[in-house]
KOLTI-673008 format. One line per 2 residues: number of its first residue (from 1); their letters; for each residue x, y, z of N, C-alpha, C, O, CB. Coordinates in Angstrom, 1 decimal. Glycine has a CB too. Layout:
NUM	A	X,Y,Z,X,Y,Z,X,Y,Z,X,Y,Z,X,Y,Z  ...
//
This chain:
1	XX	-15.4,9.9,-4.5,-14.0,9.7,-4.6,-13.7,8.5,-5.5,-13.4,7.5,-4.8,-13.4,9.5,-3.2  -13.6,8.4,-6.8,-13.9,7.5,-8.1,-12.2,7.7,-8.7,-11.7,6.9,-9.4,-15.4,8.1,-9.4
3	XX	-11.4,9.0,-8.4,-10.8,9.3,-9.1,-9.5,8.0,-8.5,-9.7,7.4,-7.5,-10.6,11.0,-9.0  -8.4,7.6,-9.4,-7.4,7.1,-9.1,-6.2,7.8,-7.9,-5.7,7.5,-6.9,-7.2,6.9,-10.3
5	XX	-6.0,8.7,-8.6,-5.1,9.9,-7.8,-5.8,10.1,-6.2,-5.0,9.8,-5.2,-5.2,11.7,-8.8  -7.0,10.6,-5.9,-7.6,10.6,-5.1,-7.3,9.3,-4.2,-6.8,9.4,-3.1,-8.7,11.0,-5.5
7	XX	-7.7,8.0,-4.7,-7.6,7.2,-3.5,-6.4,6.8,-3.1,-6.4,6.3,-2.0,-8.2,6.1,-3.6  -5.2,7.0,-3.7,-3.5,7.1,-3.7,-3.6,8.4,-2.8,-3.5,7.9,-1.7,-2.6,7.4,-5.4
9	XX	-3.6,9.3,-2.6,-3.2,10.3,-1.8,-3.9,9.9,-0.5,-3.3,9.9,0.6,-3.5,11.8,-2.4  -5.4,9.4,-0.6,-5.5,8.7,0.8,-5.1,7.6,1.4,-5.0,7.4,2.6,-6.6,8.5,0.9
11	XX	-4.7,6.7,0.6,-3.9,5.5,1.1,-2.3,6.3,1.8,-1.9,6.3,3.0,-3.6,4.2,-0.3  -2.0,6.7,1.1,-0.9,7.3,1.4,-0.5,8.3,2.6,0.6,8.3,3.2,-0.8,7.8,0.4
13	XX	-1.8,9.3,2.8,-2.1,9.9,3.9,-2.5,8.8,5.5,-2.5,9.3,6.6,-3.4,10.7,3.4  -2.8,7.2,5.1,-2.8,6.0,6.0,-1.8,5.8,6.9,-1.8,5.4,8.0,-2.8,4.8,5.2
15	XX	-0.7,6.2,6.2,0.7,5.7,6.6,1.5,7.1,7.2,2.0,7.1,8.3,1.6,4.9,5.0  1.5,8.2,6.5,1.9,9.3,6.8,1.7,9.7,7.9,2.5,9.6,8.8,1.7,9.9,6.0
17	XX	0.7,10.2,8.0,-0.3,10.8,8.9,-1.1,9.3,10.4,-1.9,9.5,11.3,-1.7,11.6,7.6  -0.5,8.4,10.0,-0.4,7.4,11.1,-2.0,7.3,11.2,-2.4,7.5,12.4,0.4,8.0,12.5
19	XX	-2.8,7.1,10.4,-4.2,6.8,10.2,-5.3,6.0,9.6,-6.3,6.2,8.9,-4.5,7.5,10.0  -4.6,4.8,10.3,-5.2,3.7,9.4,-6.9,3.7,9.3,-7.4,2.7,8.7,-4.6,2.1,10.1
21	XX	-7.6,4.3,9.7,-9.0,4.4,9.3,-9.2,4.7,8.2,-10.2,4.3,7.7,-9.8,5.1,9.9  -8.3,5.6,7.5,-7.9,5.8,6.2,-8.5,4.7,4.8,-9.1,4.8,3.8,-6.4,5.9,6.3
23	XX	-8.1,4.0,5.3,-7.8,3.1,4.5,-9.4,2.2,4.5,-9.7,1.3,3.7,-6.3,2.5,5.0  -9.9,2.5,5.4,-11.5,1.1,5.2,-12.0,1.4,3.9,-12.0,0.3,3.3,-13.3,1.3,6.5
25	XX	-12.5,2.6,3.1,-13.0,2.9,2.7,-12.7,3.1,1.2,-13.3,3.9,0.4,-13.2,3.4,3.5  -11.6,2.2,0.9,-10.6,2.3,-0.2,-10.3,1.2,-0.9,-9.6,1.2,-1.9,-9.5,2.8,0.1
27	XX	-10.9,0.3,-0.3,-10.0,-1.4,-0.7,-11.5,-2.2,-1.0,-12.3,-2.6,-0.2,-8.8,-2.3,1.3  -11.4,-2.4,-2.2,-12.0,-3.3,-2.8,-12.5,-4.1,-2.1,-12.0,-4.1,-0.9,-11.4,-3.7,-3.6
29	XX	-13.6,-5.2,-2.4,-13.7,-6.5,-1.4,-13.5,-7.7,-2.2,-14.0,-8.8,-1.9,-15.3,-6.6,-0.6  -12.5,-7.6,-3.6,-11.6,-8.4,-4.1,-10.3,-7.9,-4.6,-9.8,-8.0,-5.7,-12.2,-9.0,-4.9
31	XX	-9.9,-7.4,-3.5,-8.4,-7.0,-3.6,-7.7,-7.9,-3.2,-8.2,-8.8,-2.5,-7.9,-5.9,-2.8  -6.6,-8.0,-3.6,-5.2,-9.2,-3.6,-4.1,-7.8,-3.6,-4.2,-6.8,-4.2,-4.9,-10.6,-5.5
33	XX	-3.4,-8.3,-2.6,-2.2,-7.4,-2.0,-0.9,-8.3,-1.7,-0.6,-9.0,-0.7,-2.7,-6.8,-0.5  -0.1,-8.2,-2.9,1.5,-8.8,-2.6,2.4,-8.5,-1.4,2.0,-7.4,-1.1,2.4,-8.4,-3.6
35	XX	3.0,-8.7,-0.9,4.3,-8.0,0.3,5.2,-8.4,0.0,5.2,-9.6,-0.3,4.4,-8.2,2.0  6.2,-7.6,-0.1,7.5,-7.6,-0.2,8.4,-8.3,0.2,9.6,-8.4,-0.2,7.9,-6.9,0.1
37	XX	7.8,-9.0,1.1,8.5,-10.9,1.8,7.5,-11.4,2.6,6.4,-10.9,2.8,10.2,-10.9,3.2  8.0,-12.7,3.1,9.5,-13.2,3.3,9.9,-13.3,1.6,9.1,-13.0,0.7,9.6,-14.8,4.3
39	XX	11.2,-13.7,1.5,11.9,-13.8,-0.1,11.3,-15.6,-0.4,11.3,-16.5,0.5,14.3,-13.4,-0.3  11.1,-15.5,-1.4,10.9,-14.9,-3.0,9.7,-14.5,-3.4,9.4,-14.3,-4.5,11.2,-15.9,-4.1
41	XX	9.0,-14.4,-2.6,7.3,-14.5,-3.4,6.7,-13.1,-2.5,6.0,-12.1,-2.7,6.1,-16.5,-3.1  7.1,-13.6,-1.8,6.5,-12.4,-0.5,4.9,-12.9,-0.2,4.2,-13.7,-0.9,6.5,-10.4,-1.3
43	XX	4.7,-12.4,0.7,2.8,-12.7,1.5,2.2,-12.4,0.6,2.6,-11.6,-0.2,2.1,-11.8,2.9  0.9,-13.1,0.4,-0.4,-12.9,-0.1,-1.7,-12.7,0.4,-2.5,-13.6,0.3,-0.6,-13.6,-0.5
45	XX	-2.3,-11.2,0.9,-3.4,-11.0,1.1,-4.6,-11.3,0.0,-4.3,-11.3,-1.2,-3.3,-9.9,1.7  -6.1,-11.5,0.6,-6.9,-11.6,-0.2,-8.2,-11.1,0.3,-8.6,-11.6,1.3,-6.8,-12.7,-0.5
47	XX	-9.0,-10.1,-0.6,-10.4,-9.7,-0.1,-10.2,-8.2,0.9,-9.1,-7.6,1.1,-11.1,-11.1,0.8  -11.4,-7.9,1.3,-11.1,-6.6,2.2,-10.4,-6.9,3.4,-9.5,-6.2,3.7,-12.4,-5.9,2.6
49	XX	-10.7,-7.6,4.1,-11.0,-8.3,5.5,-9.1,-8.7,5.3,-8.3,-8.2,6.2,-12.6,-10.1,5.6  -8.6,-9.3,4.4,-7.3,-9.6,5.0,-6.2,-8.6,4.7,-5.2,-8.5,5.3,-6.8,-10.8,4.6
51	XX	-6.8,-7.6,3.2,-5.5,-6.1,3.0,-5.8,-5.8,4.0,-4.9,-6.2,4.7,-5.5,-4.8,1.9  -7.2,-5.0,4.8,-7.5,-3.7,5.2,-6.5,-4.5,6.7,-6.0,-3.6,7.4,-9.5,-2.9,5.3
53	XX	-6.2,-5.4,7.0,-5.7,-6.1,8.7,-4.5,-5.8,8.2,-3.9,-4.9,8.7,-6.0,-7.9,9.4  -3.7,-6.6,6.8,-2.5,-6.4,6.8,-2.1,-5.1,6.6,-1.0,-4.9,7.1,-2.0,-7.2,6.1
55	XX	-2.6,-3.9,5.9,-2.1,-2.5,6.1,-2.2,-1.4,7.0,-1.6,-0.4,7.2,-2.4,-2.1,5.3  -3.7,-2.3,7.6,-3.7,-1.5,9.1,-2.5,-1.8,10.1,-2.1,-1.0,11.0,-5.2,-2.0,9.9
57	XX	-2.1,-2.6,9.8,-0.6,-3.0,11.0,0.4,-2.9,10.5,1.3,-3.4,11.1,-0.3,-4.5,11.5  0.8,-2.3,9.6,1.9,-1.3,9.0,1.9,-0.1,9.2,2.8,0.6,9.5,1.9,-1.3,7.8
59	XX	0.3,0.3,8.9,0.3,2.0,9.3,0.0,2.4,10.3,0.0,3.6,10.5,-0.5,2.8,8.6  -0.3,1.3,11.4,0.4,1.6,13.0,1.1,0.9,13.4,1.0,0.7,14.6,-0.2,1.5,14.0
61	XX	1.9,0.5,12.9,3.7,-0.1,13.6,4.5,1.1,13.5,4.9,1.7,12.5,4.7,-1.5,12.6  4.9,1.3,15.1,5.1,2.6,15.4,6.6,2.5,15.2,7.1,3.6,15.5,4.6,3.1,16.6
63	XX	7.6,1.4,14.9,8.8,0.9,14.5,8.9,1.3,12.9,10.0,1.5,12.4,9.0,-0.7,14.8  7.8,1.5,12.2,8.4,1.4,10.6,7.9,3.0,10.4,6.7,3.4,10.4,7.5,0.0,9.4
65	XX	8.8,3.8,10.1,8.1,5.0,9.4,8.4,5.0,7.2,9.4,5.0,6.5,9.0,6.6,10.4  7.6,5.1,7.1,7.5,5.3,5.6,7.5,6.9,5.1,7.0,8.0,5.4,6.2,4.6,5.2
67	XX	8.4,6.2,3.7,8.8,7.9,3.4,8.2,7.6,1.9,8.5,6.7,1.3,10.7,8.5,3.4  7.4,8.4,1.4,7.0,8.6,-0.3,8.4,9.2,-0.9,8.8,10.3,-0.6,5.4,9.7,-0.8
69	XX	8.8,8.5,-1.8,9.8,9.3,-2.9,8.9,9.8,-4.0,9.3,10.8,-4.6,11.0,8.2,-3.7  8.0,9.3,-4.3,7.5,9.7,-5.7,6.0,9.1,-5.6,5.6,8.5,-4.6,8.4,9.0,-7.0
71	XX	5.2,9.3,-6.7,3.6,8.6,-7.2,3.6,8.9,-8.9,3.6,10.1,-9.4,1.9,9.4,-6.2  3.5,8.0,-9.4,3.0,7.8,-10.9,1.6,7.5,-11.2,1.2,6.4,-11.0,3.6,6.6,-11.4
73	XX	0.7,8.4,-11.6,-0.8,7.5,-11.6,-1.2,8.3,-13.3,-1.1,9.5,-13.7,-2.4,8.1,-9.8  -1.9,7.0,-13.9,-2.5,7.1,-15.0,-3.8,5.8,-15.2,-3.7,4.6,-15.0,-1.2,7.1,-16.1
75	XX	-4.8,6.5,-15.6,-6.3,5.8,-15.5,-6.3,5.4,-14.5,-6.5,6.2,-13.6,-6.7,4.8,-16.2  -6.2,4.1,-14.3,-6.6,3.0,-13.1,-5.2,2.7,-12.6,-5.2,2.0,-11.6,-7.5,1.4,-13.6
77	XX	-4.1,3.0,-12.9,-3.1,2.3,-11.9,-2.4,3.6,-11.3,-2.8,4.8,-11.4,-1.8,1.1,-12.6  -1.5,3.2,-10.6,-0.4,3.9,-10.1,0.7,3.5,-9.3,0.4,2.5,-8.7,-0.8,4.7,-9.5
79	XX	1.9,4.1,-9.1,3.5,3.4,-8.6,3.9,4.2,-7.7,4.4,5.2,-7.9,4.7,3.3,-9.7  3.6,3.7,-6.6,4.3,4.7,-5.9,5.7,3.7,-5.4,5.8,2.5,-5.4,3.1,5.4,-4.5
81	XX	6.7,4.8,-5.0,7.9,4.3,-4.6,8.0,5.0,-3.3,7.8,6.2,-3.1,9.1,4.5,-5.6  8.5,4.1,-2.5,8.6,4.4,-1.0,10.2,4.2,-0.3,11.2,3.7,-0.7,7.4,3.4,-0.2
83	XX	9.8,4.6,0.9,11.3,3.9,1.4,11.2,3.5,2.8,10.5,4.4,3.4,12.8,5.0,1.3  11.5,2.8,3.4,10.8,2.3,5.0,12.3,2.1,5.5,13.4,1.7,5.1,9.6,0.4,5.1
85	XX	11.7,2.9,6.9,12.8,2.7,8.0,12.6,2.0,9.1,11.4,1.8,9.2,13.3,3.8,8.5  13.4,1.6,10.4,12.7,0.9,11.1,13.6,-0.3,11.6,14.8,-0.1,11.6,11.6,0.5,10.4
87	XX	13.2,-1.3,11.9,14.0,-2.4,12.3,14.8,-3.0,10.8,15.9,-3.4,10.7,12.9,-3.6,13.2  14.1,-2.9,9.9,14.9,-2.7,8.8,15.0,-1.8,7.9,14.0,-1.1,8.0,14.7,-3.5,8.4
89	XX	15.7,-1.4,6.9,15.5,-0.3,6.1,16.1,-0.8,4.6,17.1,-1.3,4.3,16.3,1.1,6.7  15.0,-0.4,3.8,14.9,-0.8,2.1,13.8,0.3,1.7,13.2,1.2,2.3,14.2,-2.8,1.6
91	XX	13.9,-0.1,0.2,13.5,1.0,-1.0,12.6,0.0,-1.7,12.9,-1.3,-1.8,14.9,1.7,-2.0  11.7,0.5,-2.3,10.4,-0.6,-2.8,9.3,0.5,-3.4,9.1,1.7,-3.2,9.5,-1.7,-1.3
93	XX	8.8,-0.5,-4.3,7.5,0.2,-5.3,6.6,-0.5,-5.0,6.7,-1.7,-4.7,7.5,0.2,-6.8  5.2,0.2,-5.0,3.4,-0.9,-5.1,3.0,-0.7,-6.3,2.6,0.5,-6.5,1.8,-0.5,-4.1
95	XX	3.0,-1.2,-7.0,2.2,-1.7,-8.4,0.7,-1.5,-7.8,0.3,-2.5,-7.3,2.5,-3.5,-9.0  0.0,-0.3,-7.8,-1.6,-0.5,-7.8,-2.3,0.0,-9.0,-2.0,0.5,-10.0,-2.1,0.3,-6.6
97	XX	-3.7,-0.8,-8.2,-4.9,-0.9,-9.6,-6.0,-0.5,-8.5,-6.2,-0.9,-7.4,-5.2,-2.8,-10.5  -6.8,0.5,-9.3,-8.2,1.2,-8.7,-8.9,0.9,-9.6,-8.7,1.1,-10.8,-8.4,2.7,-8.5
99	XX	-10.4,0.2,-8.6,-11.7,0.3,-9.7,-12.8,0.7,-9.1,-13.2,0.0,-8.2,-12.2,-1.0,-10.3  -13.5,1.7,-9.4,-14.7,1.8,-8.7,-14.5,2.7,-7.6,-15.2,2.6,-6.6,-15.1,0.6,-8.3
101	XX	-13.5,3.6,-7.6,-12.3,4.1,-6.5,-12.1,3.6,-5.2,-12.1,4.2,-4.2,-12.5,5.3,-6.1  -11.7,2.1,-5.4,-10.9,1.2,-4.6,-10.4,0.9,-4.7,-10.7,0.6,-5.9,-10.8,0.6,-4.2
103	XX	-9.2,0.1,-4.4,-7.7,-0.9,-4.4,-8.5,-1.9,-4.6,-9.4,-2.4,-3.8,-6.4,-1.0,-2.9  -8.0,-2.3,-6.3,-8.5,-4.1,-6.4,-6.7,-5.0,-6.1,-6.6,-6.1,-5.7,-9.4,-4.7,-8.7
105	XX	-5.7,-4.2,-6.5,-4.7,-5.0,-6.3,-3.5,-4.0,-6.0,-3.3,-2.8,-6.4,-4.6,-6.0,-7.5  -2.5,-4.8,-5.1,-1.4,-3.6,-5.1,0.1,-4.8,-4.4,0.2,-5.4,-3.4,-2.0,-1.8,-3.6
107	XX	0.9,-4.6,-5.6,1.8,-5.4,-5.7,3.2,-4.9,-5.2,3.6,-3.8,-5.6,1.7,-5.8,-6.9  3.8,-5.5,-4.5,4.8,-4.7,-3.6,6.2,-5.3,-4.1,6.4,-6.5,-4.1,4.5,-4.8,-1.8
109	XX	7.4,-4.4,-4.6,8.6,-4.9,-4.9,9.6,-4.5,-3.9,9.3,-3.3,-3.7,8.9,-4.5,-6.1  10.5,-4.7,-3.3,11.9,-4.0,-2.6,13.1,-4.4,-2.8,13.1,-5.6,-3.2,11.9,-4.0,-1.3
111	XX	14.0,-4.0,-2.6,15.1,-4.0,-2.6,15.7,-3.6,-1.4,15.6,-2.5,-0.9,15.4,-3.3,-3.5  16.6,-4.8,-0.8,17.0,-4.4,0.5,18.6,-4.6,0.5,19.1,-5.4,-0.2,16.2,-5.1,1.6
113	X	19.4,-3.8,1.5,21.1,-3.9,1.5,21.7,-5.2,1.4,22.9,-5.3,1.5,21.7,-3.4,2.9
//
């Protein structure tokens, strides 16, 4: 599983399908992961050990459901745009990068009311 597309549809299947085991097997062990807040900079994960905790508790927080609008993927990156509902509700993109078919980085933008 080397392909880019491939490890996007499984991350993605993380959150959907409410299965964060998904996701061990995907994430670099020098990944850097942006979040979308607090504002302006938003959180900074780093390495396997702190994405795979911070997305594992997103894709079981049983308050936020996530919706895919779309996925863009060419070579190594890809954009997916999402939309999250929940105690709060906004619209946002991840800027990701695959190497080796793992998340070395995935940068998160939103826009909220």
């Amino acid at each position: 599983m080397n392909d880019t597309a491939t490890v996007i549809d499984q991350f993605q299947a993380a959150f959907l399908e409410r299965a964060p085991e998904k996701l061990d097997e995907i994430i670099a062990t020098d990944c850097v992961m942006e979040g979308v807040g607090p504002a302006p900079d938003g959180n900074v994960w780093r390495g396997y050990d702190e994405c795979l905790a911070g997305w594992k508790e997103m894709a079981s927080e049983p308050m936020m459901q996530f919706e895919h609008e779309g996925v863009d993927v060419w070579d190594d990156r890809a954009i997916i745009r999402w939309r999250l509902t929940g105690d709060q509700e906004f619209r946002g993109v991840t800027l990701m990068r695959v190497r080796d078919g793992r998340i070395v980085e995935a940068l998160g933008y939103g826009k909220r009311p």
